[in-house]
DRENKOLMAR-962091 format. One record per residue (C-alpha): residue number from 1; x, y, z. Coordinates in Angstrom, 3 decimals. Layout:
BEGIN
    i        xx        yy        zz
  NUM         X         Y         Z
...
***
This chain:
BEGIN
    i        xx        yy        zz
    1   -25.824    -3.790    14.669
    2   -29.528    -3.196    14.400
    3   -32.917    -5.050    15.144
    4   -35.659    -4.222    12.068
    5   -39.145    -3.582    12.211
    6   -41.894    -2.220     9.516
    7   -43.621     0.764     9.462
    8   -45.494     1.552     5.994
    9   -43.049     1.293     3.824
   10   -39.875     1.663     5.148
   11   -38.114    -0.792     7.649
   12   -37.125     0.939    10.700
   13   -34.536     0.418    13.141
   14   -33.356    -0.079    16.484
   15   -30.082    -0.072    17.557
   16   -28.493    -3.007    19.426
   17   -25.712    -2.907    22.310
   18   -23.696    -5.545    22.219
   19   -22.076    -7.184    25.438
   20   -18.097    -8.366    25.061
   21   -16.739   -10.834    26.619
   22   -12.837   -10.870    26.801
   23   -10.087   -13.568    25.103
   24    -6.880   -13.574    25.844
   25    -4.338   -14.112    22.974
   26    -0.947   -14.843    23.830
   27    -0.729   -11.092    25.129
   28    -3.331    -9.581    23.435
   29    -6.759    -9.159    25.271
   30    -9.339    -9.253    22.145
   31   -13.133    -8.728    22.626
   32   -15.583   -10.625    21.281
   33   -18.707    -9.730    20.404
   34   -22.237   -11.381    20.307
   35   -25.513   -10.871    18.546
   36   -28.128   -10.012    20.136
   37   -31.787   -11.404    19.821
   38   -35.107    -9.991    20.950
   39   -32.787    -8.273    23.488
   40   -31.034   -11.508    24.814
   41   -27.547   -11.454    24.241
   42   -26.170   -15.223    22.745
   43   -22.812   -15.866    23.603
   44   -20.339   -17.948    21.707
   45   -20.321   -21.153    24.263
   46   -22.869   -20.919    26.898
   47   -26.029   -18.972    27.318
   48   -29.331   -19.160    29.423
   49   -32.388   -18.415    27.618
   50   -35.651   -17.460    29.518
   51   -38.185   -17.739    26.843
   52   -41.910   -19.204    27.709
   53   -41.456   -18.636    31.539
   54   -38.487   -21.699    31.182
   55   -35.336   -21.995    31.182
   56   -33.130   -23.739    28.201
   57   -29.512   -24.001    27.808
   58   -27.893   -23.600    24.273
   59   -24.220   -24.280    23.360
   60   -23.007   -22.930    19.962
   61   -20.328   -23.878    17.972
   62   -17.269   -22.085    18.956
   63   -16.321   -19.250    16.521
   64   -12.809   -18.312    16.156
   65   -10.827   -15.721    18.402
   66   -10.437   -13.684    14.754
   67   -13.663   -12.482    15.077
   68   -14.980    -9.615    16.617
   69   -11.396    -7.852    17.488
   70   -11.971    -4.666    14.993
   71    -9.739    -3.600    12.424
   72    -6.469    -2.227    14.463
   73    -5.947    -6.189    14.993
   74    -6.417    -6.647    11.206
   75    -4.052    -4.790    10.476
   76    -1.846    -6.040    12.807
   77    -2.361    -8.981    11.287
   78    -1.754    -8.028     7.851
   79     1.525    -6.598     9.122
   80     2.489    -9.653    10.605
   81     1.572   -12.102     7.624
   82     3.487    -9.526     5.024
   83     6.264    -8.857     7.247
   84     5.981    -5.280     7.289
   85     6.186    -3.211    10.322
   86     3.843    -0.240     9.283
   87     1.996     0.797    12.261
   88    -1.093    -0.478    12.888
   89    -4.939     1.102    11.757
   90    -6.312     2.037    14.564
   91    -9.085     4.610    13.930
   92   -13.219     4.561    14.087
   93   -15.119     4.976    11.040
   94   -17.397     7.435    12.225
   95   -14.222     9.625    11.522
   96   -14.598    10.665     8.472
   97   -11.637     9.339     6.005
   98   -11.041     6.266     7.904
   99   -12.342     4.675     5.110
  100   -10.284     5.876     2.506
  101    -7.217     5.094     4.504
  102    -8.074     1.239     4.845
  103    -6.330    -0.119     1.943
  104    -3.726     2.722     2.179
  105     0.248     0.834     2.303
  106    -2.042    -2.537     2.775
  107     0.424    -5.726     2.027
  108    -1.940    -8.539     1.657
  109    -1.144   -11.850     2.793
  110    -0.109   -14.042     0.409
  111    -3.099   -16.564     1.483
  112    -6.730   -15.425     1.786
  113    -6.950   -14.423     5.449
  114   -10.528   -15.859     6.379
  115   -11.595   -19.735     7.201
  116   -14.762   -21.523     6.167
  117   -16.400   -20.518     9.385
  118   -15.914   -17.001     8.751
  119   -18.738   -17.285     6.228
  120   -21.462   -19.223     8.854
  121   -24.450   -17.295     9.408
  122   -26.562   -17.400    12.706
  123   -29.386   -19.688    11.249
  124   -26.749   -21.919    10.286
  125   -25.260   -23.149    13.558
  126   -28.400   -22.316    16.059
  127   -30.016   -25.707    15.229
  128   -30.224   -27.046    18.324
  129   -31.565   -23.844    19.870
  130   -34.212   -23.087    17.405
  131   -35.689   -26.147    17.199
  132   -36.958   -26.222    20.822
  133   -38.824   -22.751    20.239
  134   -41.412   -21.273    17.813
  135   -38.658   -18.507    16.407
  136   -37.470   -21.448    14.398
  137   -39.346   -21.176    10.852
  138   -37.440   -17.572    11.136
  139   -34.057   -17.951    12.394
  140   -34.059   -21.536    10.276
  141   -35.664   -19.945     7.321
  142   -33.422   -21.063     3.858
  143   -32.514   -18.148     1.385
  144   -35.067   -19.426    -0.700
  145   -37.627   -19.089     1.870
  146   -36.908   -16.782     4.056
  147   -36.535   -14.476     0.337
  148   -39.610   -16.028    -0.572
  149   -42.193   -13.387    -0.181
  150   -41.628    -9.609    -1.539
  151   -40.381    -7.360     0.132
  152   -41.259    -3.962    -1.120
  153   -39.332    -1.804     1.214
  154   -36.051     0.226     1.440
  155   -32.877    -1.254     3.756
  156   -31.110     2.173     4.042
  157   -32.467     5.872     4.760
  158   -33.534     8.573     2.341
  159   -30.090    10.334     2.696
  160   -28.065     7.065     2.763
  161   -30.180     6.547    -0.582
  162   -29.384    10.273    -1.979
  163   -26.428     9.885    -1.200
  164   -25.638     6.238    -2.957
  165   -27.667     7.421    -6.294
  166   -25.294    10.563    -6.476
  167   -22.248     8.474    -6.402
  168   -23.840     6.679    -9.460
  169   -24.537     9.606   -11.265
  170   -20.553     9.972   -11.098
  171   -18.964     6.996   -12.201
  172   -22.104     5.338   -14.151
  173   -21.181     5.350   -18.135
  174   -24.156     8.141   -19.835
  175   -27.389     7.156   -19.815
  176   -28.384     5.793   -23.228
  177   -24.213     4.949   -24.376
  178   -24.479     2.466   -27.233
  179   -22.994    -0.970   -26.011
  180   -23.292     0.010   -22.533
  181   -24.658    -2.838   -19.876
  182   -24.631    -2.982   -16.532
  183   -25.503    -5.833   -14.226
  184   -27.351    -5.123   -10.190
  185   -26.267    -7.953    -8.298
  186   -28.622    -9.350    -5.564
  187   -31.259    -7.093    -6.762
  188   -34.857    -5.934    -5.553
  189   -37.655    -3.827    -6.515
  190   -35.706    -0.730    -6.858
  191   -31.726    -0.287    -7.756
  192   -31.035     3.575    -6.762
  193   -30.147     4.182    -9.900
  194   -30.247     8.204   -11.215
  195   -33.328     9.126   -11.784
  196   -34.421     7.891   -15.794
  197   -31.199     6.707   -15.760
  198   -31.346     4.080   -19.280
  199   -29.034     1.625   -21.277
  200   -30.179    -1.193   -23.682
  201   -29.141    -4.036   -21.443
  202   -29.519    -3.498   -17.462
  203   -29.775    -6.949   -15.981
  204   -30.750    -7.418   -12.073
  205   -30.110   -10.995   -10.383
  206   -32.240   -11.215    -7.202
  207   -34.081   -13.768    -4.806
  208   -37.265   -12.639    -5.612
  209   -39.097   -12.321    -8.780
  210   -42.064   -10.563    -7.814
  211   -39.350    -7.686    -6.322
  212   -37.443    -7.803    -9.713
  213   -40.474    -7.446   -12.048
  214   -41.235    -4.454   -10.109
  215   -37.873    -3.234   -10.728
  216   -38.159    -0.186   -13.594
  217   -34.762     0.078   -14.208
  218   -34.373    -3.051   -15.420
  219   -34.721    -4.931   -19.126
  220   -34.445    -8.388   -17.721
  221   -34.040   -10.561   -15.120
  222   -32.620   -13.530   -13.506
  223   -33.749   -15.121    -9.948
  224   -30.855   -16.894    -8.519
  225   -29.495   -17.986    -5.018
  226   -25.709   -17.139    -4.914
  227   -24.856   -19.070    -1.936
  228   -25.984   -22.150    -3.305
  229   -25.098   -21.485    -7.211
  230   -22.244   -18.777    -7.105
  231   -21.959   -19.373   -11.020
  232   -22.884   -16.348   -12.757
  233   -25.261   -17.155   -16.185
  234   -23.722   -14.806   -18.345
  235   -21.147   -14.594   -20.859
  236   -17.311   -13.687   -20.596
  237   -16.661    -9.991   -20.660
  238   -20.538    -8.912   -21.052
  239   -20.307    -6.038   -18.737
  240   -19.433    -2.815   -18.058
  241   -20.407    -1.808   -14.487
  242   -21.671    -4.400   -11.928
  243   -23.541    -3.042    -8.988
  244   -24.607    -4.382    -5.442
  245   -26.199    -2.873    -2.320
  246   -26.316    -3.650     1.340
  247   -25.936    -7.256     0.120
  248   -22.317    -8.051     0.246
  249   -22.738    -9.124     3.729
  250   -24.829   -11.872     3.037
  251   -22.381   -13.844     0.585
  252   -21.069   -17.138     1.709
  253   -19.403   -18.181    -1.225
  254   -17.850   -14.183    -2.134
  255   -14.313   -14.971    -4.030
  256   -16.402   -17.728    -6.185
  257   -18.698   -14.201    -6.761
  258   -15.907   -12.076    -7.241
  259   -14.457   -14.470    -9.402
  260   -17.183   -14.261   -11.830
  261   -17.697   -11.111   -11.752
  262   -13.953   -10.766   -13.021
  263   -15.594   -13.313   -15.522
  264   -18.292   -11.483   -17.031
  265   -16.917    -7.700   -16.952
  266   -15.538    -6.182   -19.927
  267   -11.264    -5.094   -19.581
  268   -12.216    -2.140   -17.574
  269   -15.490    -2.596   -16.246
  270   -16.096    -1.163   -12.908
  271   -17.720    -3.542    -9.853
  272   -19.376    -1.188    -7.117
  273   -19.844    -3.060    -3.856
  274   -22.067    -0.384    -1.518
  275   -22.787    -0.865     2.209
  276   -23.870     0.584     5.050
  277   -24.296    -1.154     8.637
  278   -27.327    -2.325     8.382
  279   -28.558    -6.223     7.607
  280   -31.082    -8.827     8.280
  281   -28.028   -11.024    10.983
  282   -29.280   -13.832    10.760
  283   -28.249   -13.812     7.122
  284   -25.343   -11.889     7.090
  285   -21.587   -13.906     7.718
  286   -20.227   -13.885    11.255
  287   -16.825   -12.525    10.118
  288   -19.560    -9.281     9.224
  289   -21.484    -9.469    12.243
  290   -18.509    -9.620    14.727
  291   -16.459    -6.379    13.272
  292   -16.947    -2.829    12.480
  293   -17.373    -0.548     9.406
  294   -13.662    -0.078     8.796
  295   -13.102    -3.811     9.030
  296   -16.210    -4.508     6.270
  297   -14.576    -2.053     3.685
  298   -11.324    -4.525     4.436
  299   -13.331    -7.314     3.921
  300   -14.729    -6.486     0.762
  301   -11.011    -5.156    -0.817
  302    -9.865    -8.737     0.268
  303   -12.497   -10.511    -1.970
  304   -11.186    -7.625    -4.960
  305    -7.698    -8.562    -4.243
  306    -7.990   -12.563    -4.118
  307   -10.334   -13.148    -6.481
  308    -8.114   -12.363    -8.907
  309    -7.768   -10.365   -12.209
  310    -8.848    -7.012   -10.412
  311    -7.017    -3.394    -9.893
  312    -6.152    -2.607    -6.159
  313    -9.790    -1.406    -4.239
  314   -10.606     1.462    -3.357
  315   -13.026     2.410    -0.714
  316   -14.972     5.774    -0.072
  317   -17.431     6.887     2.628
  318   -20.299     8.486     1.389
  319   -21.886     8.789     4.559
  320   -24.357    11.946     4.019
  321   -24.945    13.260     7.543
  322   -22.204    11.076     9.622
  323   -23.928     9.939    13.113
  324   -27.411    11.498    12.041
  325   -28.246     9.558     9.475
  326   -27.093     5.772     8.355
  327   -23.321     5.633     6.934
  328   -23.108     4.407     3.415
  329   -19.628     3.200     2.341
  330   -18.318     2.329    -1.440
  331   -15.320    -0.207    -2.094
  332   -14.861    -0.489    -6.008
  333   -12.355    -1.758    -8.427
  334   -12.322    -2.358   -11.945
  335   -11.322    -5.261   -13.738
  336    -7.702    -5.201   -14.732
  337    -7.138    -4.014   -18.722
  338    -4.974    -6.916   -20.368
  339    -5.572    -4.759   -23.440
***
């Protein structure tokens, strides 16, 4: 996890430790992790806060034992749930092909693995912490608000960047293909998109329109807030490639997303999720913030796979200089071809 700051034009970084605390399930010891802010760590139940030369106590919802526990316990329990006795994932994704190998022999569960509070986000259950201090207008901050002002900047490196628009440059249909459109989803000022890279209809939905007029990639527009609308305006099979970046994180609602996306692609049409590990935390789910890199490419096949009406994901790392630069990760499918 990382803490942002600006400089010029670019957001920089600085990495945050996080402390663990240890749970015991049945016999299973499972770490948890915890966010960290302004370089105070917040534990799930009970934490002292020294902020203003006082001292306040805070107690937080508690969050489930799921989270937090890494990916060699998802698999275990994806084993468990499907009844197969494949042995368990238990690799880092700083190796490079962990990646691919997360949906390799996967039996899903035949229910969607994650509960409700899976999807909380820190500014939604720190109420009664953030009110008594003046971080509250930012932790507190609605999408609609805290989205409010522009925010002409870039979330992942140069490379990370290169790296993404490359991918593009491989899969995208040819620039100028009759028919052709292609929808950025949670969209900003710029899509990393190949470089005059052109089709007759390339739609971005966003937060912000000052971001998305700015956007020259784009022929139109549509400001929207997923979480609270997940309803996608657009007609049935309109698409042929739907694109996101280093926004997946942030969905609260993500199989009612997924399942119009199924919706509006064409038989076919290819839906790019990109990520890397970086994210504003206070906005992104807790299911996100408590697990690793291999466990978000899991997360994101899961919304593919129960949303319906997709092929199996895939995931790739497209990482450009792994553990010098930031990682940048793909998981993709395409909508299934009844034709």
């Amino acid at each position: 996890m990382t803490r942002r700051y600006f400089r010029g034009n670019r957001i920089k970084r600085q990495r945050i430790r996080y402390p663990t605390m240890a749970y015991r399930l049945g016999s299973f010891t499972l770490p948890q992790t915890f966010p960290i802010l302004a370089g105070v760590s917040i534990p799930c139940t009970l934490s002292i806060f020294s902020l203003s030369t006082k001292l306040h106590k805070w107690r937080a919802p508690p969050r489930r034992l799921f989270l937090g526990i890494g990916t060699s316990f998802f698999a275990q329990f994806i084993n468990m749930a499907s009844g197969s006795g494949e042995k368990s994932f238990l690799a880092s994704a700083r190796q490079k092909g962990v990646i691919e190998e997360v949906f390799k022999d996967v039996e899903w569960p035949e229910q969607f693995p994650f509960k409700e509070e899976d999807f909380q986000r820190f500014d939604e259950y720190s109420l009664n912490f953030v009110m008594r201090f003046s971080i509250a207008f930012f932790i507190l901050s609605p999408d609609t608000v805290f989205y409010e002002s522009p925010r002409f900047v870039t979330h992942i490196d140069d490379p990370a960047i290169a790296a993404l628009t490359k991918y593009y440059s491989k899969v995208f249909p040819p620039s100028n293909t009759p028919g052709v459109s292609l929808l950025d989803l949670c969209s900003s000022w710029v899509s990393h998109f190949p470089k005059g890279y052109k089709q007759d209809r390339v739609v971005g939905m966003g937060m912000n329109e000052e971001e998305l007029k700015r956007n020259p990639v784009l022929t139109e527009y549509t400001v929207q807030d997923l979480n609270k609308n997940p309803k996608i305006p657009f007609d049935d099979n309109s698409f042929d490639v739907i694109t996101n970046v280093v926004s997946v994180d942030y969905l609260t609602k993500p199989i009612d997303v997924f399942k119009e996306m199924n919706r509006i692609l064409k038989p076919g049409g290819l839906a790019i999720m990109s990520f890397s590990n970086r994210c504003f935390w206070t906005k992104a789910i807790s299911i996100w913030t408590s697990t690793n890199d291999a466990d978000h490419a899991f997360i994101v096949g899961s919304y593919f796979h129960y949303a319906g009406g997709f092929e199996p994901p895939q995931a790739v790392d497209i990482s450009p200089n792994p553990g010098r630069s930031d990682p940048m990760y793909i998981v993709y499918s395409r909508k299934v071809n009844t034709a």
